[in-house]
N, C-alpha and C positions, 0 to 999 in steps of 0.2 A: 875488522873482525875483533870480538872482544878476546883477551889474551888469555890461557890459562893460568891463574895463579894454586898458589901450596895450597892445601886443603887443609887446615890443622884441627887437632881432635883438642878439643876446650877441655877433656879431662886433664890430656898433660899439660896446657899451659897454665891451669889453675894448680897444680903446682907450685907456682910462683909465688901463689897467697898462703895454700893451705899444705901441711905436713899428711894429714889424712886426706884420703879421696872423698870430693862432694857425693852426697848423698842423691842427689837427684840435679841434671840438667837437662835443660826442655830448651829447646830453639824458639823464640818468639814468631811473630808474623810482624810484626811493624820494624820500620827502618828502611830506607833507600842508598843510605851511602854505608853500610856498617851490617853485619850479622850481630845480633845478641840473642845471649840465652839468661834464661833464668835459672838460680844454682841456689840451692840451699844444702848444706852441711850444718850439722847439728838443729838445732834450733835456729839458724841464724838464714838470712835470706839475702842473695846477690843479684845483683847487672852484670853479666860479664859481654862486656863491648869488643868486637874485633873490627879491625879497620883496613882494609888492603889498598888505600891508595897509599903506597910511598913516601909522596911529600908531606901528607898531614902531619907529619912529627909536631913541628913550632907550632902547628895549630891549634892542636892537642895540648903541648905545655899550658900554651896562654889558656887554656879552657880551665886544666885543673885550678891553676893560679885562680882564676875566676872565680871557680867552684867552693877553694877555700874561703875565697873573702865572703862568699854570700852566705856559707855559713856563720860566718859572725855577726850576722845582721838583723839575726831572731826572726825571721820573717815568720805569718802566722801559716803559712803553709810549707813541703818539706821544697829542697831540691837535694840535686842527685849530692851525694855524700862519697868525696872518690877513697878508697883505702889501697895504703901503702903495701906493694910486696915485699915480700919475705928479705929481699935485696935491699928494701926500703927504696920504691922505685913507684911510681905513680901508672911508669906508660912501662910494656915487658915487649920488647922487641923479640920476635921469634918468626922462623921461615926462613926461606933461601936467600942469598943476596939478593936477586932477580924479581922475587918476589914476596916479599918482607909483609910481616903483620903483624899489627900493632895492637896490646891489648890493655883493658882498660876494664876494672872490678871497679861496682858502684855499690854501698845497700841498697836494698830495693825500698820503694816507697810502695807500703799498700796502697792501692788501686788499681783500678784500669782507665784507657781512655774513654775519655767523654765522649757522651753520645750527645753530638752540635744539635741534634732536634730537641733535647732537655732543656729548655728556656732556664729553668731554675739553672740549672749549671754553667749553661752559656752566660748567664748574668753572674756569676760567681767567678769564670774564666776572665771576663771583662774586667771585674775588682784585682783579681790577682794577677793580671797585666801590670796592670792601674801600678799596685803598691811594689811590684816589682821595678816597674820602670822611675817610681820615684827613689826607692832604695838605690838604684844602679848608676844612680845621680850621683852619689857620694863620694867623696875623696878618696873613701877606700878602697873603690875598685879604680884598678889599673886598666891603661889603656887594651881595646883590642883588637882585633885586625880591622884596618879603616873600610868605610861604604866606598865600593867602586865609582871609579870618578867619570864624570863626563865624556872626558878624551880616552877612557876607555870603552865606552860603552859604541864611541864613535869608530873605533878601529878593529870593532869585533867584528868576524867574519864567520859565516856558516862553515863548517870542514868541507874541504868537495868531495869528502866521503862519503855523506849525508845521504846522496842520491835526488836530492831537491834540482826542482828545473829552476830553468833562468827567472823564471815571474817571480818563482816562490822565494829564489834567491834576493833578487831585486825590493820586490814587497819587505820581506823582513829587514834589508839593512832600511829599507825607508823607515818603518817601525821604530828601528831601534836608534836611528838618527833623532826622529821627534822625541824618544825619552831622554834622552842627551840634550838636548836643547832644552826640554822641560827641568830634568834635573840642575843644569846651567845654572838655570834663575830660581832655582828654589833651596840648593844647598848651602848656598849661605845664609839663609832665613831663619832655619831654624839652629839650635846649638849641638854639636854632639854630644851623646855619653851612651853608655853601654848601652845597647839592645840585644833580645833574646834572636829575632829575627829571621824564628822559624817557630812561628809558635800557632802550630797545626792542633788538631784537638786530639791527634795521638800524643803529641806533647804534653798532655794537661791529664794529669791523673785524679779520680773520683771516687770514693769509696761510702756506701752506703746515705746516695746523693750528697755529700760534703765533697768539698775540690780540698785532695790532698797533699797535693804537688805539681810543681813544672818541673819538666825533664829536659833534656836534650838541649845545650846549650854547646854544642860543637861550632854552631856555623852562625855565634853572636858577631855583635860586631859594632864599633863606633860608628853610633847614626842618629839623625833624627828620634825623637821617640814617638813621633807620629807614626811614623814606619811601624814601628810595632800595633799600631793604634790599628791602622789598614793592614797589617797580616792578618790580625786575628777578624775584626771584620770579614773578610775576603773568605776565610777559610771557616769562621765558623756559621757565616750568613750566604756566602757566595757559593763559587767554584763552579755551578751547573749553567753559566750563563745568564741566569739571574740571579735575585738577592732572595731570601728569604726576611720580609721586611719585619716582621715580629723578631726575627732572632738579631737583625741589627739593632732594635731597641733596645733589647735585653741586653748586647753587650756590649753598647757604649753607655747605657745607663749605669750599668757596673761599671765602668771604665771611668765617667763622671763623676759619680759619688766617691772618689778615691782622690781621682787626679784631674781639674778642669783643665781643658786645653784653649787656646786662641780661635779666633775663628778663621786667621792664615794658615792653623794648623786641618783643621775641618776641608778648608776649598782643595788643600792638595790632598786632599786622601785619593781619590783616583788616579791622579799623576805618580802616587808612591805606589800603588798596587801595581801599575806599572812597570813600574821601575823596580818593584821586586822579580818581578816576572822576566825582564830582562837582564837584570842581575844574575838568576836562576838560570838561564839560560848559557851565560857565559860563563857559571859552573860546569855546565853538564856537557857543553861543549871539552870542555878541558877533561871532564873526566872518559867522555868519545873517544877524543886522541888519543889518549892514556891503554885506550881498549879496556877500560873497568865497564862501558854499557853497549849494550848492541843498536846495532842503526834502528829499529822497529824505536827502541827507549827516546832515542837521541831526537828520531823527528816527531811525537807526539810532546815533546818539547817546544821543539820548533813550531808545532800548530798550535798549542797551547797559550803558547807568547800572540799568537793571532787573531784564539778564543777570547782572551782576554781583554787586549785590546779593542774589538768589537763588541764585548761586554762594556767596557766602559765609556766606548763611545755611545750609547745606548740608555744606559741605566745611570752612570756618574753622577749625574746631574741631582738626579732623585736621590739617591746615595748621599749626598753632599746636605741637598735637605734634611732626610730623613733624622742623620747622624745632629744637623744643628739643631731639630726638633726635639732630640733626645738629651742634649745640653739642657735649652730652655729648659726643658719640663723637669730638670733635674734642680735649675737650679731655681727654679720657683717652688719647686717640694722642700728646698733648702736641705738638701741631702749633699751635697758638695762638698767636700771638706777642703778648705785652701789650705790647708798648713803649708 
């Protein structure tokens, strides 16, 4: 049973920031693990993030930390920009002991999210992958929470809260043993360094068809940066159980023309879509426990880790083409940039 927590009114805990009261807050519709509103006072326009799981405290630190360094990195599009409270405090802890909530002011970047059907944008989301994950390469960003490891993906277990029968229970740890084995032999292959590692096309802001900014950089992480490479595919080409294959050209061709990858890095893109899918899973699993989702949430997860899987037993293949076909022909246009 999902647990009740504080319900807090975002006028008092802006507060925190401002001396006057915001002029206008609106509750968004995007976000799965977080409420955010939109707040402008004066002229000036906010993110205001609230977070009720508990433990994200150290998660949240390493994010700001993050956040600061990618500001210094001029990149040509914005991300989230976090500002200090009034206490000089990044995260404002407020709520009950029992059930605590963490809040987090961003400036807003104009835009909204992209529409994945927008090829122009989709290929412009691919570039600003691309130059992000080359930037996060850098010495400057500090490490951050590591890619779950093999021998955990092998000891995850469904809640037996779930309500799943023996088969469905059986099937899934089968499942999530073959990623753990796949993962095995392919985490040592490539090298880590920062990834975004949820970078959905609500993540990716657009304004007057220009891509403005990437957002939402909570649940980054040390990894491969092909992972990134196969989220944004998956999510901005995938999801329905097939691929939309025009929009995988479009955004690994953006993705190419920025940043060429290997072609060990191309063969595992399906074992990483995977493996995010499973990773995701032993998320939300933890957050079930926690009572932050209700069972309905918990096991369209659970089927979802199954959708997927039989998506890419299905279409991978062609996937894996497609995506090298989108290399070639990038780099035969000679649009590539090696730097």
């Amino acid at each position: 049973m999902i647990q009740p927590t504080f319900q807090p009114d975002p006028a008092v805990l802006l507060r925190h920031w401002f001396r006057d009261p915001a002029t206008s807050i609106r509750p968004t519709s995007t976000g799965t693990n977080n409420k955010t509103f939109q707040v402008v006072t004066g002229d000036q326009h906010f993110m205001l993030r609230l977070t009720t799981d508990p433990t994200a405290g150290p998660r949240l630190a390493r994010e700001m930390s993050l956040l600061a360094a990618l500001l210094h990195l001029h990149l040509p599009f914005q991300t989230p920009a976090p500002v200090e409270s009034l206490e000089g405090e990044w995260i404002v802890h407020a709520g009950p002991a029992g059930s605590p909530i963490l809040a987090t002011l961003f400036r807003a970047i104009e835009g909204r999210p992209v529409d994945r059907d927008d090829l122009s944008l989709t290929n412009q989301a691919g570039s600003a992958l691309a130059i992000l994950n080359q930037a996060a390469a850098s010495k400057e960003i500090e490490a951050v929470d590591p890619l779950i490891t093999p021998d955990q993906l092998r000891a995850f277990r469904i809640d037996p809260d779930s309500g799943c029968s023996r088969s469905e229970l059986a099937e899934t740890s089968s499942v999530m043993t073959v990623i753990a084995d796949q993962w095995a032999e392919d985490h040592s292959r490539f090298p880590d360094q920062m990834i975004h590692a949820d970078f959905y096309p609500s993540n990716v802001l657009a304004h007057e068809g220009k891509l403005t900014g990437i957002i939402d950089f909570e649940l980054s992480l040390s990894g491969p940066r092909a992972l990134d490479l196969a989220i944004g595919l998956w999510t901005f080409a995938g999801e329905a159980g097939t691929f939309n294959w025009a929009a995988v050209e479009s955004f690994a061709s953006g993705y190419f023309a920025n940043l060429p990858v290997s072609e060990a890095e191309i063969a595992a893109i399906p074992r990483l879509i995977l493996l995010r899918e499973a990773g995701s899973l032993v998320h939300w699993t933890k957050r079930f426990e926690r009572g932050l989702i209700e069972e309905g949430a918990y096991r369209w997860r659970i089927e979802r880790l199954h959708d997927v899987h039989s998506t890419m037993e299905q279409t991978g293949e062609e996937l894996v083409r497609r995506v090298r076909s989108a290399l070639h022909a990038t780099e035969k246009t000679g649009t590539t940039d090696h730097q």
